[in-house]
Backbone of each chain as nested JSON, in Angstrom:
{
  "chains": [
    {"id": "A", "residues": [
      {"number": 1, "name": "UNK", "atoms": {"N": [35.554, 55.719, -3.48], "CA": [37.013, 55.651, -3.354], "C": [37.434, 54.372, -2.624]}},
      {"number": 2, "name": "UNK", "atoms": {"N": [38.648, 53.934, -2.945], "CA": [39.158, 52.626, -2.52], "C": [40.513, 52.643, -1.43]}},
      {"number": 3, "name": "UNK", "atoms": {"N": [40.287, 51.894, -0.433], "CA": [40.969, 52.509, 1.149], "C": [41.697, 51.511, 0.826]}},
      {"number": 4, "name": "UNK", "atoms": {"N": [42.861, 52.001, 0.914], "CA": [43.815, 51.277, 0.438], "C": [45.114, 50.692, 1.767]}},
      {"number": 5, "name": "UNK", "atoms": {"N": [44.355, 51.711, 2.613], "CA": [45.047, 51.069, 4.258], "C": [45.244, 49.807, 4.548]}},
      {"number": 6, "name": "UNK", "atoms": {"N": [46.256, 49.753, 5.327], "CA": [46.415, 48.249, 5.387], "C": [45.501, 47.934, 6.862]}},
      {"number": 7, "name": "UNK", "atoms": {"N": [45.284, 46.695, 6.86], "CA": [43.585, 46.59, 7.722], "C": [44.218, 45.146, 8.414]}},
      {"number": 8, "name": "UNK", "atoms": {"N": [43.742, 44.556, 9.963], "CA": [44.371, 43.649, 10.29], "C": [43.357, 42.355, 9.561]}},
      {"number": 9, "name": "UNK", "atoms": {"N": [44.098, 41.5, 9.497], "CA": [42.994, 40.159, 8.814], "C": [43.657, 39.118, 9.415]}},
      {"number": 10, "name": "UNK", "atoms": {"N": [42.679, 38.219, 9.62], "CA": [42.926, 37.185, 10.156], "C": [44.324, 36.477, 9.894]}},
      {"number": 11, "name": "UNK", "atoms": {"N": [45.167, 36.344, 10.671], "CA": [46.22, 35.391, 10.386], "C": [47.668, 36.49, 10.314]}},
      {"number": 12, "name": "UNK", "atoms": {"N": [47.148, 37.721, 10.168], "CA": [48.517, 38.981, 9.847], "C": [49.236, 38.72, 11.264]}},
      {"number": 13, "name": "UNK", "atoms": {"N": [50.442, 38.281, 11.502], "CA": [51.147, 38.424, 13.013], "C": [52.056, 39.802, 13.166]}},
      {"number": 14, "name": "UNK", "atoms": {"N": [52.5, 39.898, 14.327], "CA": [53.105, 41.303, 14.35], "C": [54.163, 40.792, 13.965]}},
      {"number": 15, "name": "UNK", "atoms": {"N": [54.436, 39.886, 13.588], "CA": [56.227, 39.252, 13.045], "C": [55.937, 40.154, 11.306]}},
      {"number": 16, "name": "UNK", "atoms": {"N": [55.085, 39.454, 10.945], "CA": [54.783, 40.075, 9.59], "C": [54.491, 41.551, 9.245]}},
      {"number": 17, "name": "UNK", "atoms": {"N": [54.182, 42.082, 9.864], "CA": [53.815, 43.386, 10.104], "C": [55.07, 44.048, 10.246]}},
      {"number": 18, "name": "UNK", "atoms": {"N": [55.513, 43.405, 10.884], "CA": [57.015, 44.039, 11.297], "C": [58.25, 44.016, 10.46]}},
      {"number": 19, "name": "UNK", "atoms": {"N": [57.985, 43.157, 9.238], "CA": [58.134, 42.591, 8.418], "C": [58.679, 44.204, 6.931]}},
      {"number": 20, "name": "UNK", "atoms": {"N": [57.027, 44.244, 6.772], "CA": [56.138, 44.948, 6.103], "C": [56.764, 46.513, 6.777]}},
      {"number": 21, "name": "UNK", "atoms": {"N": [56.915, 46.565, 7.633], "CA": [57.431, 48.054, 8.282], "C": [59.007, 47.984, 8.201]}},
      {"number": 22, "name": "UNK", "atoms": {"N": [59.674, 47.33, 7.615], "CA": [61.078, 47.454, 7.731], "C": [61.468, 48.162, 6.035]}},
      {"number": 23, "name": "UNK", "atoms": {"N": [60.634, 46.724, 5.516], "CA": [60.846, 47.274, 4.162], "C": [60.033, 48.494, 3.712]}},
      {"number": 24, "name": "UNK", "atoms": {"N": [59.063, 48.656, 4.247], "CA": [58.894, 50.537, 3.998], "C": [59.82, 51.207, 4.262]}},
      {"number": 25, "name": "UNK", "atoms": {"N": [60.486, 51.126, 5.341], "CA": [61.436, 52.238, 5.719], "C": [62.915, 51.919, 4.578]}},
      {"number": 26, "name": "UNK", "atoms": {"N": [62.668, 50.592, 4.283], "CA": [64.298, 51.007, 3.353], "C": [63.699, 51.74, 1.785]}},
      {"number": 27, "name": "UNK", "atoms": {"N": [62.613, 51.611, 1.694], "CA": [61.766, 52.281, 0.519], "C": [62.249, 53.702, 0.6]}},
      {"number": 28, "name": "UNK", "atoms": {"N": [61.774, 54.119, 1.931], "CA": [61.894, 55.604, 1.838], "C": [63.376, 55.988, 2.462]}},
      {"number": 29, "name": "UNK", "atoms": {"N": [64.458, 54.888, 2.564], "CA": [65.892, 55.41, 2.875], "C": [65.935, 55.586, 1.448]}},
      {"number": 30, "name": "UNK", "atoms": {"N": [65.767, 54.677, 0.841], "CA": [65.88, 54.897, -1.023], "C": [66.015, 55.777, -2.37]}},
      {"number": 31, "name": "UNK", "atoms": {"N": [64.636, 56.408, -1.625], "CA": [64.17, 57.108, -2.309], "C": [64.095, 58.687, -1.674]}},
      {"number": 32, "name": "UNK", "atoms": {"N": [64.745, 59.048, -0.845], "CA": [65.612, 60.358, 0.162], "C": [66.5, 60.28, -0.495]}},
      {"number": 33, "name": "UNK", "atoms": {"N": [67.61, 59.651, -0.739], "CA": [68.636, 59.186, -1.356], "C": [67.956, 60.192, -3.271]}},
      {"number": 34, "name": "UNK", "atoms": {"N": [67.334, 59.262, -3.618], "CA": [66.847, 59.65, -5.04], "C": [66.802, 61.522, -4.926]}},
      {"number": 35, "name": "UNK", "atoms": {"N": [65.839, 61.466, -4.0], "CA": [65.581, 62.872, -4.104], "C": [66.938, 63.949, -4.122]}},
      {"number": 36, "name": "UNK", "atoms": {"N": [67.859, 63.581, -3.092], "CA": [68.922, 64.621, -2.893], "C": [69.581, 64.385, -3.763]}},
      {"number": 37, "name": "UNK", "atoms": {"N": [69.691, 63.505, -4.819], "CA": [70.273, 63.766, -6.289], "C": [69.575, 64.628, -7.253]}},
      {"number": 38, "name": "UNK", "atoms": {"N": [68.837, 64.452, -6.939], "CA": [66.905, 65.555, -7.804], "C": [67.302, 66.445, -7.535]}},
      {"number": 39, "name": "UNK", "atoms": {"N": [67.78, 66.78, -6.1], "CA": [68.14, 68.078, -5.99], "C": [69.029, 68.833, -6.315]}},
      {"number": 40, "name": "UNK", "atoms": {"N": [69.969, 68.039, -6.35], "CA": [71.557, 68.788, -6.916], "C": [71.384, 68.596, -8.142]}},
      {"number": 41, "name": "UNK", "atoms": {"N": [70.799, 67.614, -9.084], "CA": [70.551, 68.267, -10.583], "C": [70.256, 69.301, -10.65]}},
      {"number": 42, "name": "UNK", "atoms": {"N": [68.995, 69.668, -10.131], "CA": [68.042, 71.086, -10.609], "C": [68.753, 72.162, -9.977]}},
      {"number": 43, "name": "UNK", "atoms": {"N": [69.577, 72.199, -8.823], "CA": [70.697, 73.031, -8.715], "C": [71.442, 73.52, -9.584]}},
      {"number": 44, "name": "UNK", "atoms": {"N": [72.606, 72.444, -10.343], "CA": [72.92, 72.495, -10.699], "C": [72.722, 73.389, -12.609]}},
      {"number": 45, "name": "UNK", "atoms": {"N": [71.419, 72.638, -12.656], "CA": [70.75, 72.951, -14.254], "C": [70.775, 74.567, -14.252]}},
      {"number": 46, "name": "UNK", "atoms": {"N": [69.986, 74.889, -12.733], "CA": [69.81, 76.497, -12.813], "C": [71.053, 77.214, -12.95]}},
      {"number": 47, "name": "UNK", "atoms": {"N": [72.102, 76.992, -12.408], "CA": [73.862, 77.412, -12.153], "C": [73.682, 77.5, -13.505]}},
      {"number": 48, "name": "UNK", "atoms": {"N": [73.615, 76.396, -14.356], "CA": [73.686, 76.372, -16.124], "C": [72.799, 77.502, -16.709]}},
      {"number": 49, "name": "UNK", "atoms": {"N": [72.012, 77.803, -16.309], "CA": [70.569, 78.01, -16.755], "C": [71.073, 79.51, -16.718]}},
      {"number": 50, "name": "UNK", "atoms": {"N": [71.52, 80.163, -15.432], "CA": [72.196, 81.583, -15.526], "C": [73.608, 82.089, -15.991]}},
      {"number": 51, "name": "UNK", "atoms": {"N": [74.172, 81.108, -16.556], "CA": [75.692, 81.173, -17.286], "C": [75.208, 81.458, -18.647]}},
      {"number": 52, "name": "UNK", "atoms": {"N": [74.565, 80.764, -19.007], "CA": [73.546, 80.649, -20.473], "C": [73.02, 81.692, -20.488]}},
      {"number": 53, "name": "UNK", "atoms": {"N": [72.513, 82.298, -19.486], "CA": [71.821, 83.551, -20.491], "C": [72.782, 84.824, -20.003]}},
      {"number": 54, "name": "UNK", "atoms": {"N": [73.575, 84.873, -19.148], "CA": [74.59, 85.849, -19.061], "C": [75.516, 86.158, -20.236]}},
      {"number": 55, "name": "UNK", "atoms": {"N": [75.502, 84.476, -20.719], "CA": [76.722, 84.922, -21.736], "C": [75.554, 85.308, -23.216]}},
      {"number": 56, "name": "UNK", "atoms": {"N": [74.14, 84.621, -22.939], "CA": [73.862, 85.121, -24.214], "C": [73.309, 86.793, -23.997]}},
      {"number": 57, "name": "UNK", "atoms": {"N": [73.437, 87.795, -22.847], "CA": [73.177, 89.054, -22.565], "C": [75.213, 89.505, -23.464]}},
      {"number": 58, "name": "UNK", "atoms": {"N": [75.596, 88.721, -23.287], "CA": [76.983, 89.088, -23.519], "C": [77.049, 89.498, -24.913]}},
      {"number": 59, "name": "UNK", "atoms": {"N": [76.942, 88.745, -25.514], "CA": [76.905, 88.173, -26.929], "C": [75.904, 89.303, -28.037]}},
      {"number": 60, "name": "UNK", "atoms": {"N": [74.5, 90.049, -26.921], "CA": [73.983, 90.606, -27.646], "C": [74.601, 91.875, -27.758]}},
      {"number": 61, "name": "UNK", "atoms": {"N": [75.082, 91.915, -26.333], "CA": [75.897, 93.349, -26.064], "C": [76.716, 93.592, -27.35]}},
      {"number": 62, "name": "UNK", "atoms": {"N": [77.873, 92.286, -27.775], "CA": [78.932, 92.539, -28.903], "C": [77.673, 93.286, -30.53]}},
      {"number": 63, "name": "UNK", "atoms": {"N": [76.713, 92.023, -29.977], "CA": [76.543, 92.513, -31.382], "C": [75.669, 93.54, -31.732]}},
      {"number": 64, "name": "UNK", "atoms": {"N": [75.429, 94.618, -30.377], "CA": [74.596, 95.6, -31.109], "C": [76.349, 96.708, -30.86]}},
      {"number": 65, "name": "UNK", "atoms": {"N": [77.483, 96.589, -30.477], "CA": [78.397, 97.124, -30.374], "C": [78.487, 97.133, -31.717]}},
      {"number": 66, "name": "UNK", "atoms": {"N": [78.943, 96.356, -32.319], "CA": [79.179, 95.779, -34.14], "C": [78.154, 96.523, -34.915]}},
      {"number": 67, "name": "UNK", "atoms": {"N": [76.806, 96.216, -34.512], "CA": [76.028, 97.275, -35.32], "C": [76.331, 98.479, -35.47]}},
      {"number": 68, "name": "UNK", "atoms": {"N": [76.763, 99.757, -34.476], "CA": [77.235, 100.678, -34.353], "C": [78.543, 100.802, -34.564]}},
      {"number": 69, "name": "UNK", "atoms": {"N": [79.339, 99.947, -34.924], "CA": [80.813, 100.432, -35.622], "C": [80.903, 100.252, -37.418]}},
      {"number": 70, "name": "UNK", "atoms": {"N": [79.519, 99.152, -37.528], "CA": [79.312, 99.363, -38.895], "C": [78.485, 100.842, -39.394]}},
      {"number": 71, "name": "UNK", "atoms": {"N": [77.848, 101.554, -38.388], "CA": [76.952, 102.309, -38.985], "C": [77.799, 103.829, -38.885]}},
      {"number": 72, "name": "UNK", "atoms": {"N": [79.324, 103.459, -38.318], "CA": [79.865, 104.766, -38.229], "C": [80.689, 104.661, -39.651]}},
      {"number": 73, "name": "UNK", "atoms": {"N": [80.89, 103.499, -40.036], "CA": [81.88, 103.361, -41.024], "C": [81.059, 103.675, -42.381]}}
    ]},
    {"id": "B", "residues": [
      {"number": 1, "name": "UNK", "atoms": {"N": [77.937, 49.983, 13.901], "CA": [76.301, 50.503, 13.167], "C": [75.762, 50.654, 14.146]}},
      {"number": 2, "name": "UNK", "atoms": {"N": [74.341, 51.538, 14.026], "CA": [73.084, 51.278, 15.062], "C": [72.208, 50.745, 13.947]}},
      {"number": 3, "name": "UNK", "atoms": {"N": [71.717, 49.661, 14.708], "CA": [70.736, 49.302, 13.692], "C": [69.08, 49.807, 13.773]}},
      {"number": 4, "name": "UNK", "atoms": {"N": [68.893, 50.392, 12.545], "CA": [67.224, 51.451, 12.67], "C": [66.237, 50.882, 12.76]}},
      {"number": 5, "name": "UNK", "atoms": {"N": [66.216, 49.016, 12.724], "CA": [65.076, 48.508, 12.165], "C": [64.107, 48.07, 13.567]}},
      {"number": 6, "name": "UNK", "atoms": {"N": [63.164, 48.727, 12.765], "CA": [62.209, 48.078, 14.093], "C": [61.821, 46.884, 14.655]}},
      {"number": 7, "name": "UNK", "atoms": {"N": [61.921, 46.885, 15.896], "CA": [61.882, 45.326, 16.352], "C": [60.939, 45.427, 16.885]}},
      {"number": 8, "name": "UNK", "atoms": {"N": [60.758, 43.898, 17.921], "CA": [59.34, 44.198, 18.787], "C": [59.477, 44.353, 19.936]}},
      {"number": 9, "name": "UNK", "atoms": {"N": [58.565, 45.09, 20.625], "CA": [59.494, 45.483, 21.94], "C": [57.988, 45.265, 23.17]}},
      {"number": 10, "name": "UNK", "atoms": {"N": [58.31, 44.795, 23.95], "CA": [57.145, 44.779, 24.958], "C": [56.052, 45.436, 24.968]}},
      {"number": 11, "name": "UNK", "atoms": {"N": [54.879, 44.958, 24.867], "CA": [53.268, 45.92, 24.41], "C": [53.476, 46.687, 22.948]}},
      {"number": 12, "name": "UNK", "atoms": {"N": [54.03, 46.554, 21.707], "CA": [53.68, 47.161, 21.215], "C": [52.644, 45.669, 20.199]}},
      {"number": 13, "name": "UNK", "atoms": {"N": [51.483, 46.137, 20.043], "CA": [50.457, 45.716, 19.563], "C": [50.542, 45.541, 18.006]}},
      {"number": 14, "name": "UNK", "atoms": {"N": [49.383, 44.719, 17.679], "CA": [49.698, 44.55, 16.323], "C": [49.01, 46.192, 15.637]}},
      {"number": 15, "name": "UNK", "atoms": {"N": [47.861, 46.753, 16.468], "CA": [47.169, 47.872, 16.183], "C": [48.148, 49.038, 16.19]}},
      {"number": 16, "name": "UNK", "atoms": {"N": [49.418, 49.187, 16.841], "CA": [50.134, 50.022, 16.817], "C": [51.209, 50.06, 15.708]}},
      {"number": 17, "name": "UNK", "atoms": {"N": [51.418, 48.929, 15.24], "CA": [52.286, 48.524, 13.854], "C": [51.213, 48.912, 12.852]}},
      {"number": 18, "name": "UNK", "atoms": {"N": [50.289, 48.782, 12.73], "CA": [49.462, 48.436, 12.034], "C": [49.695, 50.233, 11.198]}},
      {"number": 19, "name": "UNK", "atoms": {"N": [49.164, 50.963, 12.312], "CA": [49.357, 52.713, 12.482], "C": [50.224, 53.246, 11.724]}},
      {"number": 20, "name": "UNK", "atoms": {"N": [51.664, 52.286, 12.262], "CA": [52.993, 53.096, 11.75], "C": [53.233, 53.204, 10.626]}},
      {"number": 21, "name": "UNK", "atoms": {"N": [52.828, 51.395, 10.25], "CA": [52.571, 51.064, 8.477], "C": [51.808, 51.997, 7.792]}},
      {"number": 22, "name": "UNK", "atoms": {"N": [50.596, 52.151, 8.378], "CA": [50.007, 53.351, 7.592], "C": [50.473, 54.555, 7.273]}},
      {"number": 23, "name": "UNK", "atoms": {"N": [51.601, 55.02, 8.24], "CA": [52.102, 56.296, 8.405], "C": [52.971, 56.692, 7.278]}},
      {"number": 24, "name": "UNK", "atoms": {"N": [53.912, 55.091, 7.421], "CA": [54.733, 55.038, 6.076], "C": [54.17, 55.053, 4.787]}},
      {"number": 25, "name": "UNK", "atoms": {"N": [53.034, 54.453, 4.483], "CA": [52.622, 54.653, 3.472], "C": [52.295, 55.517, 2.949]}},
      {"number": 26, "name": "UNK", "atoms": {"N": [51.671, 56.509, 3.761], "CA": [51.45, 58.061, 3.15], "C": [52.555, 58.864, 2.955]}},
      {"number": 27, "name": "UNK", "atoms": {"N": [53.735, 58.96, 3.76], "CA": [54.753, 59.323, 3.495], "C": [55.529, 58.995, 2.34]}},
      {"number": 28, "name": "UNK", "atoms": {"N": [55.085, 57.402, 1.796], "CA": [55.245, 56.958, 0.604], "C": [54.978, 57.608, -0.547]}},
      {"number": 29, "name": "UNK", "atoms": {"N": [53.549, 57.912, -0.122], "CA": [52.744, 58.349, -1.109], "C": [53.295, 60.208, -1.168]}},
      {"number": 30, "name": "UNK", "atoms": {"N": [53.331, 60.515, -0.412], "CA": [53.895, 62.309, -0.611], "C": [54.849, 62.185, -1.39]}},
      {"number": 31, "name": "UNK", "atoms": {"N": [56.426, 61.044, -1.053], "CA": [57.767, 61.704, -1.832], "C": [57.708, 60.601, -2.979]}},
      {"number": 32, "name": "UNK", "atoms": {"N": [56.452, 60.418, -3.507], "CA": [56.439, 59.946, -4.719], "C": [55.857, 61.031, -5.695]}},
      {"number": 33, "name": "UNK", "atoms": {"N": [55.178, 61.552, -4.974], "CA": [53.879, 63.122, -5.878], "C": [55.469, 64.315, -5.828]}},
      {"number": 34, "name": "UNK", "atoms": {"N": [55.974, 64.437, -4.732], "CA": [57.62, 64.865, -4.715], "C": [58.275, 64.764, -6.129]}},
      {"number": 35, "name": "UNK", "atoms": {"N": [58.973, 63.435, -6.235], "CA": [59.781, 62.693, -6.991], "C": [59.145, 63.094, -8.782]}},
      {"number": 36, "name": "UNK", "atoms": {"N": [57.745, 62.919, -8.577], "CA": [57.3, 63.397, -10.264], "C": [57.653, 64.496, -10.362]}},
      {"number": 37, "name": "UNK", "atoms": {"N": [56.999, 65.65, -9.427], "CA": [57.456, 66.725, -9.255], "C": [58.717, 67.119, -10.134]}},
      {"number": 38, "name": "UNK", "atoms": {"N": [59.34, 66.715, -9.079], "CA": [60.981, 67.165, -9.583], "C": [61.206, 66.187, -10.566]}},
      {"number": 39, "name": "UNK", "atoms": {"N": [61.016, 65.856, -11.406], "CA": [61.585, 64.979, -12.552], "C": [60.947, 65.892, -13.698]}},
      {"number": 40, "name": "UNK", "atoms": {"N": [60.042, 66.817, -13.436], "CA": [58.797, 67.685, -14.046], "C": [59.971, 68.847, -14.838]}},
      {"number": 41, "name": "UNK", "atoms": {"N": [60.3, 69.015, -13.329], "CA": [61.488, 70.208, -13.35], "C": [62.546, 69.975, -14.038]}},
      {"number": 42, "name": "UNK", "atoms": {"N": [63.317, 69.19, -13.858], "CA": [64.278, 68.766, -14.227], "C": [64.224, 68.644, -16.113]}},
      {"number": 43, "name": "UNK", "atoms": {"N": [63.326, 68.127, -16.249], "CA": [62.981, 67.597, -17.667], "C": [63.114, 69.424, -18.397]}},
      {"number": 44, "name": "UNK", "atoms": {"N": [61.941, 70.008, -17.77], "CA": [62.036, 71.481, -18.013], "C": [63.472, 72.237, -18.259]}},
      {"number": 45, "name": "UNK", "atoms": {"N": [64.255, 72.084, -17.187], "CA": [65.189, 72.986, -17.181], "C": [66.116, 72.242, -18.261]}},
      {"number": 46, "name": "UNK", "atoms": {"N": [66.403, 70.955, -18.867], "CA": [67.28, 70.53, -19.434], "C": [66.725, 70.991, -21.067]}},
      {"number": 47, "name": "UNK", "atoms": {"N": [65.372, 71.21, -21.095], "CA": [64.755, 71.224, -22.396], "C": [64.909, 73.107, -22.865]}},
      {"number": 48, "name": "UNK", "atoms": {"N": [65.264, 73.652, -21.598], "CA": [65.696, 75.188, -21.054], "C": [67.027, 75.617, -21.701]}},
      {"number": 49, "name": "UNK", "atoms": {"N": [67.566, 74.266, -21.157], "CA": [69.449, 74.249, -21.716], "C": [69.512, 74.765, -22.86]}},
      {"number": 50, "name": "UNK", "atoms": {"N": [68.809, 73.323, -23.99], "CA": [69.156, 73.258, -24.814], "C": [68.659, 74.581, -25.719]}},
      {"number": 51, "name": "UNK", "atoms": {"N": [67.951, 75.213, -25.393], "CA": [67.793, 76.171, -26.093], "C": [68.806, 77.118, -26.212]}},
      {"number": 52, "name": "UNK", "atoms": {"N": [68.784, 77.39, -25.161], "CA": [69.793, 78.48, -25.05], "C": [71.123, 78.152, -25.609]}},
      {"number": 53, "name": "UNK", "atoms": {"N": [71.645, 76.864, -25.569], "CA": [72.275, 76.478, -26.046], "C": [72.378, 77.071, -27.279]}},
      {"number": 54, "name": "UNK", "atoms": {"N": [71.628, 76.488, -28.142], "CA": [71.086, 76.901, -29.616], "C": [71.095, 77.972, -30.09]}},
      {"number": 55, "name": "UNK", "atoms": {"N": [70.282, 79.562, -29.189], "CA": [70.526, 81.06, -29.468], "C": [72.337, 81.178, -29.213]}},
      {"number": 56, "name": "UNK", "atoms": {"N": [72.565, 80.643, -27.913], "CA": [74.213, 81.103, -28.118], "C": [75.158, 80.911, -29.092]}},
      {"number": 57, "name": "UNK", "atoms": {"N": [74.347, 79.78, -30.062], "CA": [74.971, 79.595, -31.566], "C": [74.836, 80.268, -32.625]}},
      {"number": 58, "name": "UNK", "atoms": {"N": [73.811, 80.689, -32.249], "CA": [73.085, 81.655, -33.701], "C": [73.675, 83.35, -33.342]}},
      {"number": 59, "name": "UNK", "atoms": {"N": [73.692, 82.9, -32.084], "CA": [74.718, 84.631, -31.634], "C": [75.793, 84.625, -32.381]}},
      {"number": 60, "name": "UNK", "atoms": {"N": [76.335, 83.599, -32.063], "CA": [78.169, 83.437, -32.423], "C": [77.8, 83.826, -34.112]}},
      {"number": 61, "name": "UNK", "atoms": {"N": [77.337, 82.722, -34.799], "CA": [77.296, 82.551, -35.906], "C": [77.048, 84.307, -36.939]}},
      {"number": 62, "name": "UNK", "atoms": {"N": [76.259, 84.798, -35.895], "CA": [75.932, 86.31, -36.41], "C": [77.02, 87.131, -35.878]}},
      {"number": 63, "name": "UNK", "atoms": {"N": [77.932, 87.144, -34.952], "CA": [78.908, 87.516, -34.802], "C": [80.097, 87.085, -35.593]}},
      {"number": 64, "name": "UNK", "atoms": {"N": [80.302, 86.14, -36.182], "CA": [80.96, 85.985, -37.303], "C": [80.856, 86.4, -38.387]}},
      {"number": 65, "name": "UNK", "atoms": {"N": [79.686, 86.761, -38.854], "CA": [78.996, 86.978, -40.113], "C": [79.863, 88.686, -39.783]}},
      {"number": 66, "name": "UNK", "atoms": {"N": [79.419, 88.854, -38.961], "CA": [79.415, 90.411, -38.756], "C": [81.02, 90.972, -38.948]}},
      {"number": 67, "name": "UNK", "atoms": {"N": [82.04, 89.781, -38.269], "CA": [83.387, 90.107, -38.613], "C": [83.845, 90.293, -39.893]}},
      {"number": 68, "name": "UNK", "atoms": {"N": [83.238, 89.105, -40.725], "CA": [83.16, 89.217, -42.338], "C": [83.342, 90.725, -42.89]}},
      {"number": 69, "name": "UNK", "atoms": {"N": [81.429, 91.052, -42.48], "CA": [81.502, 92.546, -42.809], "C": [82.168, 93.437, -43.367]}},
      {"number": 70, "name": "UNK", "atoms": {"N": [82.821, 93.162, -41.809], "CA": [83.544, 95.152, -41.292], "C": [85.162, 94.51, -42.017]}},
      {"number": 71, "name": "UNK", "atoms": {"N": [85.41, 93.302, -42.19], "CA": [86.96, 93.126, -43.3], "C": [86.916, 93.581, -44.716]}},
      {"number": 72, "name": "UNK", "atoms": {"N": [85.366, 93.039, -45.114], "CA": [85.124, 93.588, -46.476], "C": [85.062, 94.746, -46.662]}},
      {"number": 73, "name": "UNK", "atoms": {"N": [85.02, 95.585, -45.653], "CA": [84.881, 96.966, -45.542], "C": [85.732, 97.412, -45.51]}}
    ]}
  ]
}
């Protein structure tokens, strides 16, 4: 396996380093950001997801109602 | 503003940046395995939609059929 850590080497200053640690952190302001939209999609999808099958519980309801007003007629 | 970004501050070492960087990076690495994650989901539940979508048409459509019916009747 390949260590992918970052390792000090000759010449790295803590200016650079410090550098290197800023822009990580706006990486992961970024991408927090990304996520809490991730989240309110899939929120949202499920909200959809149980309207959809309520109305299709609805829908079967009519039509086994319909079956039985044809089978009286 | 307050500003979040890290500066350098008396004794902190290049070995102690060095750490933090690492820290971020794994944290990198989690809300990226995260981020597929939920894009996993997401993809799912929209491919979820559309179905249902689709039966709630074929409901209707048989509920129409069915109004036909019971007029011809």
């Amino acid at each position: 396996t390949v260590d992918h850590s970052y390792s000090l080497t000759t010449g790295t200053t803590s200016a650079e380093l410090l550098k290197k640690l800023n822009e990580q952190r706006d990486i992961i302001a970024l991408m927090e950001v990304k996520m809490k939209e991730m989240k309110n999609t899939i929120r949202q999808l499920r909200i959809t997801e149980a309207r959809l099958q309520e109305e299709l519980r609805e829908r079967d309801r009519m039509l086994s109602a319909s079956a039985v007003v044809r089978k009286k007629i």
